[in-house]
C-alpha positions as CSV (number, residue, x, y, z in Angstrom):
1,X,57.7,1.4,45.0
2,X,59.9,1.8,41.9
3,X,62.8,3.8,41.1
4,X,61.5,7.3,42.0
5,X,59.6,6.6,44.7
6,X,62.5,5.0,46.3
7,X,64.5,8.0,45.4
8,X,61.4,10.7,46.9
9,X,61.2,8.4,49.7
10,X,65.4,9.2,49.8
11,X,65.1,13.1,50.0
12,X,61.8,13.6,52.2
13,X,63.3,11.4,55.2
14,X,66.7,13.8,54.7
15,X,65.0,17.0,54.8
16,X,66.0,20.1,52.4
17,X,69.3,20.0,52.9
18,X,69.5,16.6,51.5
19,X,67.0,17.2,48.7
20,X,69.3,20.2,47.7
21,X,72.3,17.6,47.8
22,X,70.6,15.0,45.7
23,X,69.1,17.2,43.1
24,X,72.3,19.0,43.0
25,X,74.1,15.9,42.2
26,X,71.6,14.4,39.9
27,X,71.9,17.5,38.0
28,X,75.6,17.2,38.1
29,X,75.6,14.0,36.7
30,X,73.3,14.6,33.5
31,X,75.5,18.0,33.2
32,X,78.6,15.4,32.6
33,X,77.2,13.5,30.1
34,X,74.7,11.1,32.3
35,X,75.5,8.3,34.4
36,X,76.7,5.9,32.1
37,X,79.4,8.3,31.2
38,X,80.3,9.1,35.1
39,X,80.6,5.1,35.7
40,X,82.4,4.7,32.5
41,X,85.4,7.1,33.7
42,X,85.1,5.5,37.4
43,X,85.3,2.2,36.0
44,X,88.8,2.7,33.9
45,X,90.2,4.2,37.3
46,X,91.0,2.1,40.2
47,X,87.4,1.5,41.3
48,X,85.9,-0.9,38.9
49,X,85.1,-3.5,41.1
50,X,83.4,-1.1,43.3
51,X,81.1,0.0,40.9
52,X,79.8,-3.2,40.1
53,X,78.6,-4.3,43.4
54,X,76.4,-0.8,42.6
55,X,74.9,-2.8,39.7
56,X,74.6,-6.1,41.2
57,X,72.0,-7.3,43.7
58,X,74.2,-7.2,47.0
59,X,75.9,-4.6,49.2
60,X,77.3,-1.9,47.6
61,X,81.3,-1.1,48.5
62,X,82.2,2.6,49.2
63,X,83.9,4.8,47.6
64,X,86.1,7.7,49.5
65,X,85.8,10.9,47.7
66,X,89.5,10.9,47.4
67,X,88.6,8.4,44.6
68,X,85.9,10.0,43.2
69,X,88.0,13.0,42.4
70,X,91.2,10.8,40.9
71,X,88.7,9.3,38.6
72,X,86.8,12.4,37.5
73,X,88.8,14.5,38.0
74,X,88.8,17.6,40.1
75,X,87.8,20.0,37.3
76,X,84.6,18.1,37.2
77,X,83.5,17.8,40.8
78,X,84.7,21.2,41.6
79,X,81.8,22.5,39.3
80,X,79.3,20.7,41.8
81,X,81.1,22.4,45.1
82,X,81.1,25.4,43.4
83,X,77.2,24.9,42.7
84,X,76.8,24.0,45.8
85,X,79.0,26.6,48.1
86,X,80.9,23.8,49.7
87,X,85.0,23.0,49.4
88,X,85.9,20.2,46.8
89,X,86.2,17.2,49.4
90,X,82.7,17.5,50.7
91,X,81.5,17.9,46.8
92,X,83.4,14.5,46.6
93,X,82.2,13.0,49.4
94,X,78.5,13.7,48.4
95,X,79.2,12.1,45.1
96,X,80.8,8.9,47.1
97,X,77.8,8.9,49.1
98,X,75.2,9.4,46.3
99,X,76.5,8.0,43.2
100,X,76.2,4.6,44.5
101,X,72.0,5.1,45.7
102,X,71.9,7.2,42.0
103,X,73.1,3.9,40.0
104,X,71.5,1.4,42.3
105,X,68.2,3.2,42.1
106,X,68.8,3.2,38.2
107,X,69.4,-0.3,37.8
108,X,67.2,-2.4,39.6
109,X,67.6,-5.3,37.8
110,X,71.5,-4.7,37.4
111,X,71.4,-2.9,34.0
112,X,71.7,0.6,33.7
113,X,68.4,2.2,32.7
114,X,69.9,5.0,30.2
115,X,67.5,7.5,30.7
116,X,66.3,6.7,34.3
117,X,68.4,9.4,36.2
118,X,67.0,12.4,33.3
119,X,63.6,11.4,34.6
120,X,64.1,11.2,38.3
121,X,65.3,14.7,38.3
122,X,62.4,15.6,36.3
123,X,60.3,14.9,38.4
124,X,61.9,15.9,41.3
125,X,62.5,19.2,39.9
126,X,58.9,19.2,38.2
């Protein structure tokens, strides 16, 4: 089905409210430099290991969003709760839950695709 289809398949089996969520986060992501940047600054925190079972072929671990917001700080996910209405731990927690479907969906052959994310949320937004 390919990379956005996967992802479209994603959001119309959650509903609105999850298609706000994804779009929302997708946007986030691209608004802090793009997910190579987001996986860089997750990587030199604790969770390095984590993130690469996102880019390999096999289960990915989770990630609380306790770590998400050590390793990018709470500056930066605040700006998504605050785009979103919610409290900083459930902006964290939707980035635990999303970023690893984001980075899987944009590396299905376990390399990053550098511009894949830019045109998911094109045309999801399109």
């Amino acid at each position: 089905m390919g990379i956005f289809g996967d992802l479209v398949g994603e959001v119309l089996t959650g509903g609105g409210q999850k298609a706000d969520e994804i779009t929302s986060v997708m946007s986030w992501v691209n608004q802090q430099g793009g997910l190579p940047t987001i996986l860089a600054k997750l990587q030199q925190g604790e969770v390095g290991e984590v993130v690469k079972s996102w880019l390999s072929s096999g289960d990915n671990l989770h990630l609380s969003g306790e770590l998400v917001t050590q390793a990018l700080g709470s500056e930066s996910v605040s700006q998504l709760a605050d785009k979103l209405g919610i409290d900083l731990s459930q902006a964290a927690g939707l980035l635990a839950k999303y970023l690893p479907l984001l980075t899987d969906k944009a590396s299905p052959d376990g390399e990053l695709q550098q511009d894949a994310l830019s045109g998911m949320l094109g045309k999801l937004l399109g």
